[in-house]
N, C-alpha and C positions, 0 to 999 in steps of 0.2 A: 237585440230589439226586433219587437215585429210589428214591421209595418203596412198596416191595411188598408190600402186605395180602392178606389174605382178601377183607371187604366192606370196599365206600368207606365211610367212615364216617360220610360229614355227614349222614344222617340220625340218628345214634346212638341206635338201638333197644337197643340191647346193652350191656352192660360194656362186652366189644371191641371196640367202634366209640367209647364213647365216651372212653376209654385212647387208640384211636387217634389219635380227633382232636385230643386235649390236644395229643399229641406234635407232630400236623404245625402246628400254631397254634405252641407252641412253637420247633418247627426255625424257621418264617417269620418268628416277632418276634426270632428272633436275625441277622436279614439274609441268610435261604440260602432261593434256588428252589428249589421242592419242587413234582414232580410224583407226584401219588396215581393206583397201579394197583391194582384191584380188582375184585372182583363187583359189581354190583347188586342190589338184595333186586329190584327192577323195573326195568322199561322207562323211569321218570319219567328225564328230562333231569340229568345228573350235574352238579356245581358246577365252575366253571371248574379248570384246574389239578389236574384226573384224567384218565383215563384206563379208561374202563371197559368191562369184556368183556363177550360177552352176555352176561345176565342167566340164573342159574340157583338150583335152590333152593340154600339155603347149611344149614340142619337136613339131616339125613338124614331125618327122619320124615316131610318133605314131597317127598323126591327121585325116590319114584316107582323106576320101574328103574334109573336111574340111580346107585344103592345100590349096587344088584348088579355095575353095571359097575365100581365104583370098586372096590368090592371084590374081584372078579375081578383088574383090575389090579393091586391091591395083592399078592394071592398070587402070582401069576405072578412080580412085579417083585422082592419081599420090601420092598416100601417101606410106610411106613406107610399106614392106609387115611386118616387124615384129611389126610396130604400127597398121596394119589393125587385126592382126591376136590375138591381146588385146583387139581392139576397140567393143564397146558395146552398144546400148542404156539402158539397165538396169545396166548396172554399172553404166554410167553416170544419171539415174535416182535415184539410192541410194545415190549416191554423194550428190546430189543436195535435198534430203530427207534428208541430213543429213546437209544442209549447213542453214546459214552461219557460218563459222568456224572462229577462230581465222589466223588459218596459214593452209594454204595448201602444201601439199609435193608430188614431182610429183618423183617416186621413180623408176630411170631408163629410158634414152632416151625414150624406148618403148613404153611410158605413156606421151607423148608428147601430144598425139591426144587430150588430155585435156586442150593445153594450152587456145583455143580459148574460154571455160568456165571458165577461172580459175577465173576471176573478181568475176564471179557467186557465184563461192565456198568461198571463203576466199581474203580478203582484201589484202595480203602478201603469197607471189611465194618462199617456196625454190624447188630446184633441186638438185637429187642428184644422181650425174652421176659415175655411175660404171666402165665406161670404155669412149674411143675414140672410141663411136660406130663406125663412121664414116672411122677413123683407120681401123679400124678392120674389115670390112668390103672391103676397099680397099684391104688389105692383102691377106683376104680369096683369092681374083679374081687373086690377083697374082699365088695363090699357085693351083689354080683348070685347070686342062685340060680340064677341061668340059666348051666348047664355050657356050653353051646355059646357061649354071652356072654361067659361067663367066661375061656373059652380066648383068644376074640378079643381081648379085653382085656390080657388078659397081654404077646399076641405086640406089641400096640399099644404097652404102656407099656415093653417091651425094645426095638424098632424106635427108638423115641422117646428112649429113654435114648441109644442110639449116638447117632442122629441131635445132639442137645444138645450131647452130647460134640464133634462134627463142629464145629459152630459157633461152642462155646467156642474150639476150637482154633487154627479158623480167619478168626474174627471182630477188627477191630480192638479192638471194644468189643464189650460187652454191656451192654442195660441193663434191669436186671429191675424190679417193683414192689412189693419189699420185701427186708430186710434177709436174712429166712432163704432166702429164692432163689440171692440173691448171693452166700451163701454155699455155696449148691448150687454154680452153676457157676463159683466160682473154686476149686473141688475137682477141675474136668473138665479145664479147659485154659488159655492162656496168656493170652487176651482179657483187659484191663482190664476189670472188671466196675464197674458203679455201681448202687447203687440207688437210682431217684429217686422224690422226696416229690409222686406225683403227684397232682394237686391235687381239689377236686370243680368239679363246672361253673358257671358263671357263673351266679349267682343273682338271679332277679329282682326288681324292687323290692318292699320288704315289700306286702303285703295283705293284711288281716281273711282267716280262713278259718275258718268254722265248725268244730269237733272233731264230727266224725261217728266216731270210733270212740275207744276208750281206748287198746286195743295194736294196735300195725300191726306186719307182715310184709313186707317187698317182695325178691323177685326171680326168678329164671328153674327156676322151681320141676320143671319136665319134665328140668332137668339131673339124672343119678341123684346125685353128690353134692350138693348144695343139698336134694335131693328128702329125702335120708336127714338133714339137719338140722329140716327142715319136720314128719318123722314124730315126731324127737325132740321137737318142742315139741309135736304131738297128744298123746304117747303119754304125756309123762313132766313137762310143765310144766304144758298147761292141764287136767289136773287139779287141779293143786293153786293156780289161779286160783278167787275169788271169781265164781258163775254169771250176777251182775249186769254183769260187765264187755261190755262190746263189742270184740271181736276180729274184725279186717279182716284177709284173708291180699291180697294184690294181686302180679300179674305172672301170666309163664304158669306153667301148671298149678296153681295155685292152687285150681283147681275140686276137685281132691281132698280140701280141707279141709272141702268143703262135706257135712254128715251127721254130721258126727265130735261137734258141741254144737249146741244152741240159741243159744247166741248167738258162736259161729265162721262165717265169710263166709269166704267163694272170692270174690274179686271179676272173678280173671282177668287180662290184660292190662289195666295201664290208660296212658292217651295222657300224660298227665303226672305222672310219679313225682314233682314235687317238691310238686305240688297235695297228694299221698296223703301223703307226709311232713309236711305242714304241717295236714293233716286229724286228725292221732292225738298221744293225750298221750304216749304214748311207742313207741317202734320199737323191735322184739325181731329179735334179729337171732342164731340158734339155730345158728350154723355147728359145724358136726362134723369136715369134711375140708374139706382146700382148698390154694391156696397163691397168688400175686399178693396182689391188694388187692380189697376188697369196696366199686365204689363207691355204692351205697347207704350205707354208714358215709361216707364224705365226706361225700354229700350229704345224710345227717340233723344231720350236725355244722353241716356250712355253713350250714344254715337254723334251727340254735336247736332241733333236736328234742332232747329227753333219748333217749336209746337205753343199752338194755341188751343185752351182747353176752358169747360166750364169749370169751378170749384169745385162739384162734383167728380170730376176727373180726376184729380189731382189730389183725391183721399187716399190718406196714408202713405203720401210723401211728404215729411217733417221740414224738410229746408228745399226747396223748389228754386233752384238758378235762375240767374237772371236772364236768361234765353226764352223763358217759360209765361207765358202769358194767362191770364184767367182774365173769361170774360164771362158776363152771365145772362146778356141777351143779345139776341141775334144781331141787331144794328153796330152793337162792343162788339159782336164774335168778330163781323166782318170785315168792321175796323182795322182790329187785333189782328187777323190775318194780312192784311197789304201793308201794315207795318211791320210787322216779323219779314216778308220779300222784299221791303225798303234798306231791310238793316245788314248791316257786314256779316260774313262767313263766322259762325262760333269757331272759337278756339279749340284746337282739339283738344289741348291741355286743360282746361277748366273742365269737360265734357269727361276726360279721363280721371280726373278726380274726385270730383263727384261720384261716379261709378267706384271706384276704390274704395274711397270711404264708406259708403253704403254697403261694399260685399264686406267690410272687415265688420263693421257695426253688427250687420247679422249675425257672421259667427260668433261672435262675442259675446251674443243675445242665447242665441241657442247652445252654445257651453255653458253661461253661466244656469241656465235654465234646467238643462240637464243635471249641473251639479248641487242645484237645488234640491233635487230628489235623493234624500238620502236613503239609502238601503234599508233602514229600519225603517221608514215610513210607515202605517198602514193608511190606506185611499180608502175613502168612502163608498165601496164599492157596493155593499148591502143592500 
């Protein structure tokens, strides 16, 4: 099989890398070679059984002129700018060095720009779509005062809309990470759609960890939707927190929380989220927009944190424990929060179970999935 991302994932700094890597650990304990083609965040030495291009920025805020060119391409092309700003001719020459494949996997709307070779590659199309780009996209333009922003965004989340449609249509599968996705794209096109129960990461063995904060925060806070959930817990929850508490924001941008209270922290990126998770009596998890899965919410589940969350948060997780809260305005959020530090230490046995069943449910999802595709197939790929 060949599988074509954005970035390799084995480092998984990211959600999206580390979504990705569940998937290719999963393809490989169902018995199928899988080779990973991708960016590099760097130069360090790729893990076996990839494939990777030169190394470039993968943010835009770090790409320098290379922004411009993509987005130059993009106008010219009318393709989206986040699939021009992947698109390659030596990627797509590795590809096809490596082809013919049994299955090809187009990992991420973004990687679209391959549909028109995909015949090329592999006889059978999965997709596997992390989010409603297109969603999210539209969202973004909601929430930006920036007109000239705004516009791009637009032209972004209709580019993105065709494009989805394109891959429903012409994918064997699809496979999204939550029910209301799946429900997006079996609206678009003929693709069996699935949604699988993707799991949180392998948890390390239990350890003492001191609670250095009460409420924790984690995630990619410079994204503008996350960013506008972050504001909503500045602006409209931790007011109506007790000024005793200790509030950790952690991940990037987070530095913007920093000034907002006396005892609210920016902590920034930090090297092990599941340390920061296991550091706080409870995780607030403030989402406003979005779509996929939030895996922070796996991974506060998986390790015993209590977490309080909008229903929003908490898409695409089918059986939510009773640790888990959903709240849906601010005055509930806050509530919801000093009742979860009222209540006893989770079990770590319920916390480990939970996590079990969810990593076994996945592989099971994605074997039978695979075995769906039978050999004789032909995909709609025309």
């Amino acid at each position: 099989m060949l599988f074509a991302t954005t970035v390799l994932p084995h480092r998984q700094t990211s959600g999206g890398e580390i979504a990705s890597a569940a998937f290719v650990r999963a393809i490989c304990d169902a018995g199928h070679e899988v080779t990973v083609f991708g960016y590099p965040r760097n130069s360090h030495t790729s893990p076996p059984g990839s494939v990777p291009m030169p190394a470039r920025a993968i943010e835009t805020r770090n790409a320098g002129l290379s922004s411009f060119t993509w987005l130059a391409g993009a106008l010219a092309t009318g393709r989206p700018y986040v699939c021009e700003k992947f698109r390659s001719p030596l990627y797509l020459d590795r590809l096809l060095r490596a082809a013919p494949a049994d299955l090809l996997v187009i990992d991420h709307a973004q990687m679209g720009w391959l549909l028109p070779m995909a015949r090329r590659l592999a006889p059978r199309l999965v997709v596997i779509a992390h989010n409603d780009e297109a969603a999210l996209y539209a969202r973004q333009a909601e929430i930006t005062s920036n007109p000239l922003k705004r516009a791009l965004l637009r032209r972004e989340a209709r580019l993105l809309g065709h494009l989805q449609t394109a891959l429903a249509r012409r994918a064997d599968q699809v496979w999204t990470l939550s029910s209301t996705d799946k429900a997006v794209f079996d609206r678009l096109g003929t693709a069996k759609v699935h949604a699988m129960p993707l799991p949180a990461r392998p948890v390390p063995a239990f350890y003492p960890v001191p609670q250095t904060a009460d409420i924790g925060l984690l995630g990619t806070w410079s994204w503008d939707v996350n960013r506008a959930g972050l504001r909503w817990f500045i602006d409209e929850i931790y007011p109506r927190l007790p000024s005793h508490l200790r509030i950790h924001v952690a991940g990037r941008g987070s530095e913007m929380a920093n000034g907002a209270g006396p005892n609210l922290r920016g902590l920034g990126f930090v090297e092990d989220p599941v340390h920061f998770l296991r550091s706080v009596g409870v995780l607030a998890v403030p989402t406003t927009a979005g779509s996929g899965i939030q895996l922070k919410t796996l991974d506060a589940i998986a390790v015993g944190t209590r977490l309080v969350s909008t229903p929003l948060g908490l898409r695409g997780i089918d059986a939510v424990p009773v640790f888990v809260a959903s709240a849906q305005t601010a005055p509930e959020f806050a509530r919801s929060l000093l009742a979860a530090l009222a209540a006893p230490p989770v079990a770590r046995s319920a916390a480990t179970a939970w996590a079990e069943d969810r990593h076994r449910r996945f592989r099971a999802a994605i074997s039978q999935s695979l075995s769906a595709l039978s050999p004789t197939r032909q995909p709609a790929l025309a």
